[in-house]
C-alpha atoms as a printed R data frame, in Angstrom:
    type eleno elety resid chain resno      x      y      z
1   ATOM     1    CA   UNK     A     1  0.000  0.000  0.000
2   ATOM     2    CA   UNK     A     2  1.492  3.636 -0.996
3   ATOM     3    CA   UNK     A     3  1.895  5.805  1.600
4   ATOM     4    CA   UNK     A     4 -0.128  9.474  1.131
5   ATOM     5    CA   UNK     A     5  1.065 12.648  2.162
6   ATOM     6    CA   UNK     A     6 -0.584 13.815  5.203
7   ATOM     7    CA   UNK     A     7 -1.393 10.015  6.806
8   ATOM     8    CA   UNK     A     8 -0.755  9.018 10.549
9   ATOM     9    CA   UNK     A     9  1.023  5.832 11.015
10  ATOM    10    CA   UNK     A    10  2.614  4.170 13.566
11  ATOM    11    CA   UNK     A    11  6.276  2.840 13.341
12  ATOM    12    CA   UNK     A    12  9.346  1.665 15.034
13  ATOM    13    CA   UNK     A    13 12.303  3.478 15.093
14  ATOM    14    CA   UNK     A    14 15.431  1.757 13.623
15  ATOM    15    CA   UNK     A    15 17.801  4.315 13.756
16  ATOM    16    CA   UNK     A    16 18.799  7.248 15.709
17  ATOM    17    CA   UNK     A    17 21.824  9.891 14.007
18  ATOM    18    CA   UNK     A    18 22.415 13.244 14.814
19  ATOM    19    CA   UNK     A    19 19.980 15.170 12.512
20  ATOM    20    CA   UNK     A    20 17.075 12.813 13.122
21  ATOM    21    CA   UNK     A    21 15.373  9.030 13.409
22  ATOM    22    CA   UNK     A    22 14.763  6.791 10.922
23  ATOM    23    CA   UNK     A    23 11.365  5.010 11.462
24  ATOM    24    CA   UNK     A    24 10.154  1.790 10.177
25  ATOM    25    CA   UNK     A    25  6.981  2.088  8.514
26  ATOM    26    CA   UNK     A    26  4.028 -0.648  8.544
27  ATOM    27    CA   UNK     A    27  4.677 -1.451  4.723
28  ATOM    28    CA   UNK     A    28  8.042 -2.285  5.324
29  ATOM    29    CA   UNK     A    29  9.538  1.467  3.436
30  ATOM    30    CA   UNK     A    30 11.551  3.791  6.107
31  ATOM    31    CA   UNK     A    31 10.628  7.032  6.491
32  ATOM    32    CA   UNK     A    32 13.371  9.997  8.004
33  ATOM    33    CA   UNK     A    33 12.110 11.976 11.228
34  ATOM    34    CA   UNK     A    34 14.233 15.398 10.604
35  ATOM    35    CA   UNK     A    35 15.275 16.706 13.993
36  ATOM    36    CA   UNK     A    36 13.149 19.890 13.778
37  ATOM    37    CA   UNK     A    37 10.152 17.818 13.724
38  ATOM    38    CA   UNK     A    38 10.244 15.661 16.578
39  ATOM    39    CA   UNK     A    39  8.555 17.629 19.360
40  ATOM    40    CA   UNK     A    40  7.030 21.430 19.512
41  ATOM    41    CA   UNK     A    41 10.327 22.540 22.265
42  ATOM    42    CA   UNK     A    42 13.995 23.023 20.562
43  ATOM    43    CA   UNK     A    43 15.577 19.108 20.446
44  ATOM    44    CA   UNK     A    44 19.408 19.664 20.742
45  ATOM    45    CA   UNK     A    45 19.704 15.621 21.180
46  ATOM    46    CA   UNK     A    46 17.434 13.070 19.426
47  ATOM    47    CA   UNK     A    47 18.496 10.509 22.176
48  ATOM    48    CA   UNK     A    48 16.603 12.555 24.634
49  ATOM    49    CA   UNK     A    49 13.409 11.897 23.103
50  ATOM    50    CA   UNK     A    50 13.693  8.730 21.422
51  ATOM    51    CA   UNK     A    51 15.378  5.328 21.334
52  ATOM    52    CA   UNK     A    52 16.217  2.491 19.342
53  ATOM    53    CA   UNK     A    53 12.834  0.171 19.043
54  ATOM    54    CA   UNK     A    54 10.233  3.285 20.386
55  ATOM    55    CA   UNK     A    55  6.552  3.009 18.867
56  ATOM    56    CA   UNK     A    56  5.545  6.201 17.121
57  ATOM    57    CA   UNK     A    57  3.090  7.675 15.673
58  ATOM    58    CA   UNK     A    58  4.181  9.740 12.781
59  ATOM    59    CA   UNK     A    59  2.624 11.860  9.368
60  ATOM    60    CA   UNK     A    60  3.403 11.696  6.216
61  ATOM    61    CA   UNK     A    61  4.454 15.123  5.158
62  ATOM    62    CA   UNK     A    62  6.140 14.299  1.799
63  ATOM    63    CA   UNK     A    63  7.152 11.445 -0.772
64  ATOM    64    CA   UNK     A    64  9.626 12.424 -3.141
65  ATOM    65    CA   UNK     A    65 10.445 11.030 -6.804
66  ATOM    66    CA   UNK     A    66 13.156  8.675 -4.924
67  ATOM    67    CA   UNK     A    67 11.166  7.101 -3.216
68  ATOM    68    CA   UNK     A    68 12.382  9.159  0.182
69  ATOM    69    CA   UNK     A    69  9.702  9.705  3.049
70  ATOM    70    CA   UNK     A    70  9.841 12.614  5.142
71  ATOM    71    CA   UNK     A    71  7.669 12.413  8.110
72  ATOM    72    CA   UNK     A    72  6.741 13.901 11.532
73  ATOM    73    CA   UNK     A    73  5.900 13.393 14.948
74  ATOM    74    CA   UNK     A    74  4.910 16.524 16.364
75  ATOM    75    CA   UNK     A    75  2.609 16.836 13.367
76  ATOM    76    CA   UNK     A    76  1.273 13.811 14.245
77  ATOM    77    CA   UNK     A    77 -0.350 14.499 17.783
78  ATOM    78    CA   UNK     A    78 -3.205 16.369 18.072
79  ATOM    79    CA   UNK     A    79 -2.861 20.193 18.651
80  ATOM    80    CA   UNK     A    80 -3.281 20.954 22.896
81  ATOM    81    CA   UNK     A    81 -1.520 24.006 25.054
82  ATOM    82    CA   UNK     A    82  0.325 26.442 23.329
83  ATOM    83    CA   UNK     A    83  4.189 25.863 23.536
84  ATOM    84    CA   UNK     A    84  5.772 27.553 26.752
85  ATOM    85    CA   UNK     A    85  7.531 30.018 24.908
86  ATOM    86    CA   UNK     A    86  4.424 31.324 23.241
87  ATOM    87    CA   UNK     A    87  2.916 31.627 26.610
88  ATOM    88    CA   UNK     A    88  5.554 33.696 28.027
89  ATOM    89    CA   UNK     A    89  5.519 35.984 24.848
90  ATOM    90    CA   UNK     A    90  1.595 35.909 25.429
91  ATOM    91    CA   UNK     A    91  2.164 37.063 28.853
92  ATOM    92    CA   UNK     A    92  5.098 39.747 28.334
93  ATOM    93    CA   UNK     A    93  2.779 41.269 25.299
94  ATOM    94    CA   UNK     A    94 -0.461 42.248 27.524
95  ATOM    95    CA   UNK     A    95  1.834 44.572 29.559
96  ATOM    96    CA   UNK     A    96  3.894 46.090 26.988
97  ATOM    97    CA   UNK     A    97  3.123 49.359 25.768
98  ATOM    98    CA   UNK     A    98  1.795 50.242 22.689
99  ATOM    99    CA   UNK     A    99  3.643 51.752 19.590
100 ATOM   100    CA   UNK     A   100  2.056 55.098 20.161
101 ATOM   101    CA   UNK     A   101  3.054 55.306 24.022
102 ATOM   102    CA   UNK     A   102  6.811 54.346 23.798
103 ATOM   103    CA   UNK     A   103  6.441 57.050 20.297
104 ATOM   104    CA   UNK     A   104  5.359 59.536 23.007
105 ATOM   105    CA   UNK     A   105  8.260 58.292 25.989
106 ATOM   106    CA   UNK     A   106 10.686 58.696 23.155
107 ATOM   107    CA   UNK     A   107  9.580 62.308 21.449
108 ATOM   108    CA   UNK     A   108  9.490 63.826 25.607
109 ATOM   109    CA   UNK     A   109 12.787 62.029 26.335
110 ATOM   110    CA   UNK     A   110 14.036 63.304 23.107
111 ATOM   111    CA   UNK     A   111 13.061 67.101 24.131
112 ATOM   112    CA   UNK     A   112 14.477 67.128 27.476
113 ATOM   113    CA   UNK     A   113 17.505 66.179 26.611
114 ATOM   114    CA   UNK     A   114 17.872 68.191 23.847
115 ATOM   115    CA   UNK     A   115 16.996 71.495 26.040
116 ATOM   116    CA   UNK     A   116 19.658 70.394 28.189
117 ATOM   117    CA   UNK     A   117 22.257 70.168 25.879
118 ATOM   118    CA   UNK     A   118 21.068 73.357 24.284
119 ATOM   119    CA   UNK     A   119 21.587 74.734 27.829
120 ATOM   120    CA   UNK     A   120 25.020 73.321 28.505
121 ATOM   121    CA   UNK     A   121 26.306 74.902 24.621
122 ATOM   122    CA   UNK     A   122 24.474 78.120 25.459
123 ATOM   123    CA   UNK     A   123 26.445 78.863 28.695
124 ATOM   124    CA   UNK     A   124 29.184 77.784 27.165
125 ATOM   125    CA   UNK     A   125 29.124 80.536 24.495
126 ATOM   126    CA   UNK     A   126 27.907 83.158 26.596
127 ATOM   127    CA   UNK     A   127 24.710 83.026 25.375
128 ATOM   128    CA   UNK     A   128 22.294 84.019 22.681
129 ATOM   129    CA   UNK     A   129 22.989 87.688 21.223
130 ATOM   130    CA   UNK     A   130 24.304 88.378 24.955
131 ATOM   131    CA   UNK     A   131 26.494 91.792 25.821
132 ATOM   132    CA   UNK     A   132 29.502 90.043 24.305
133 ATOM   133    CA   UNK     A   133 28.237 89.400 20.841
134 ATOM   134    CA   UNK     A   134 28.744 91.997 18.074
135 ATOM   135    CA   UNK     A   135 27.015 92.321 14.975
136 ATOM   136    CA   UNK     A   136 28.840 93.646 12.031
């Protein structure tokens, strides 16, 4: 039977490298796990989430003219929770301001340190068109 893109099947896994997990499929064809799609949270070691002889479940996500099978397990499993990091981000985003409030922190930030420079140079020079100042 000919596997279709987008199926869930369950296989074994044969093989573990460093970039993924090969996975014995029910019609006898093997089928590549890449390490970006094992689970939803960064996988720095495939070891860490799978070993040799596991039971998957795993989709089809493409079949290419040579015959190789790319397939996935997070895509597999149903969607639940959000991933922790998009909770934090959630979380961070309800209390940050919005465009036009840090605009306005920015412009009066902007203005009061300008007048203080301005301030500084000014006394510096002796002024604006003060008593020392000649116009010719």
């Amino acid at each position: 039977m000919p596997l279709e893109v987008g199926s869930v099947v369950e296989g074994q896994v044969t093989g573990i490298t460093n970039f993924g997990a090969f996975i014995q499929l029910p019609g006898g064809e093997t089928g590549l796990v890449h390490i970006s799609e094992i689970a939803e949270v960064y996988v720095k070691d495939v070891n860490e989430f799978l070993k040799q002889n596991d039971k998957v479940k795993v989709k089809v996500i493409s079949v290419d003219p040579r015959g190789k099978i790319a397939l996935s397990i997070k895509q597999a499993k149903p969607p639940t929770e959000k991933p922790v990091y998009e909770k934090k981000f959630a979380q961070r985003k309800r209390f940050e301001p919005t465009f036009e409030d840090k605009l306005a922190k920015f412009m009066k930030e902007s203005d009061e340190r300008i007048q203080v420079l301005k301030r500084n140079t000014d006394s510096k020079r002796g002024g604006r068109g003060g008593p020392g100042r000649r116009s010719e």
